[in-house]
N, C-alpha and C positions, 0 to 999 in steps of 0.2 A: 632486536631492539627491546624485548622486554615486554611486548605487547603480544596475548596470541588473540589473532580474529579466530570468526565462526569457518570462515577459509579453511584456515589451518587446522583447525580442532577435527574440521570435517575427513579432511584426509589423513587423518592419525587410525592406525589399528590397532580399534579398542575390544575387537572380540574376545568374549570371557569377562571383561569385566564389570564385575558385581553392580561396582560403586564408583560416582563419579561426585563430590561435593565441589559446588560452587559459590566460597561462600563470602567472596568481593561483593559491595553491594549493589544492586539491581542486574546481577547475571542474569537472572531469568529475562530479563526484560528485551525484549527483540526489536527489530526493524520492519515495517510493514512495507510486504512488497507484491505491487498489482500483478496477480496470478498465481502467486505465488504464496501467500496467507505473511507469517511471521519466520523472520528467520532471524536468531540469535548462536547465541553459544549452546541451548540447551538443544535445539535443532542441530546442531553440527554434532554435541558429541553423542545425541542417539545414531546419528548416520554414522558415526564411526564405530559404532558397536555395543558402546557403554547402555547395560540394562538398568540402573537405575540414575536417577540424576537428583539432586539436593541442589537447591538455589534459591538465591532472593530476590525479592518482588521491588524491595525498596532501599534506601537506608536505615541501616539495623546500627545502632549503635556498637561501639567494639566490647565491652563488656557484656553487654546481654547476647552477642555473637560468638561471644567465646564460653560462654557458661553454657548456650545452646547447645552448641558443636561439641562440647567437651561431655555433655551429657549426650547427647546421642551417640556418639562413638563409645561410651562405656554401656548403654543398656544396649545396645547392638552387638557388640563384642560380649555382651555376657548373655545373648543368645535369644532379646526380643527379633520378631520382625523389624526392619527397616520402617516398616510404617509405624507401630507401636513404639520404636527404640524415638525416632521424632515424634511424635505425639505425647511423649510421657517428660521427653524430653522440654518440648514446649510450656507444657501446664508447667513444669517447677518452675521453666522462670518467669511464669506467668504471674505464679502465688508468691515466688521473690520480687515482683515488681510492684506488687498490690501491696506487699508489710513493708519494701525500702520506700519506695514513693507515692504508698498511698492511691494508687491509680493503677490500671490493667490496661492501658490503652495501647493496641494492638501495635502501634510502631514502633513499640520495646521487644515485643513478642513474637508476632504477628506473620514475619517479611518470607519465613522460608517455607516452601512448599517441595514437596516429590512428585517426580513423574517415571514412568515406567514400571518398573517390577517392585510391588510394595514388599514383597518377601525376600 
C-alpha cells in the first residue's frame, strides 16, 4: 500500500547498517504507549538493527530538507563524523536562512535530530 508502519520496519534485518535517514516530516514523532514509553518508526528501525537513525521532529520545509540532507550526505561521505557531517550541516542552512529571510527561526532549520551511533 505504500505505507511502511513501525510493524514493519521492526521486522526488517537491518544488522550492519550504518545509516538509516528518516526524512518525511515528523518521522521521529512516536505514539505513546502505557507500559510501554514511545513507540514510532525510529523505535522499530533500532530493533531492526539500523545503528544510527536521522529523523524529523516537525515540518521542515522541502527546500531547507533538501539542502540539509544534501549537505549532510556530502560532509559525511567526505569523511566527518555523522554527528559533525549534521551539525555542520545544520549551521549552513541556518546562516542561508538568516541572509534569504532575514530570520534563523529553528522550523526552517531546527526539525532533525540523530540517535544511536554518532560516529
Amino acid at each position: 500500500d505504500g505505507i511502511l508502519t513501525a510493524f514493519e520496519a521492526s521486522g526488517l534485518n537491518l544488522i550492519g547498517t550504518e545509516l538509516v535517514t528518516l526524512s518525511a516530516c515528523e518521522t521521529g514523532v512516536g505514539e505513546v504507549k502505557n507500559g510501554e514509553g514511545v513507540y514510532g518508526l525510529r523505535r522499530a528501525f533500532q530493533h531492526a538493527g539500523a545503528r544510527t537513525i536521522v529523523m524529523s521532529l516537525w515540518k521542515v520545509p522541502d527546500k531547507e530538507t533538501c539542502d540539509l540532507m544534501s549537505g549532510f550526505y556530502r560532509n559525511w561521505l567526505s569523511g566527518q563524523t555523522k554527528q559533525e557531517a549534521l551539525r555542520q550541516s545544520t549551521l549552513k542552512v541556518l546562516n542561508t536562512c538568516r541572509s534569504k529571510y532575514g530570520t534563523a527561526h529553528p522550523l526552517l532549520w531546527g526539525g532533525f535530530v540523530m540517535v544511536g551511533d554518532p560516529n
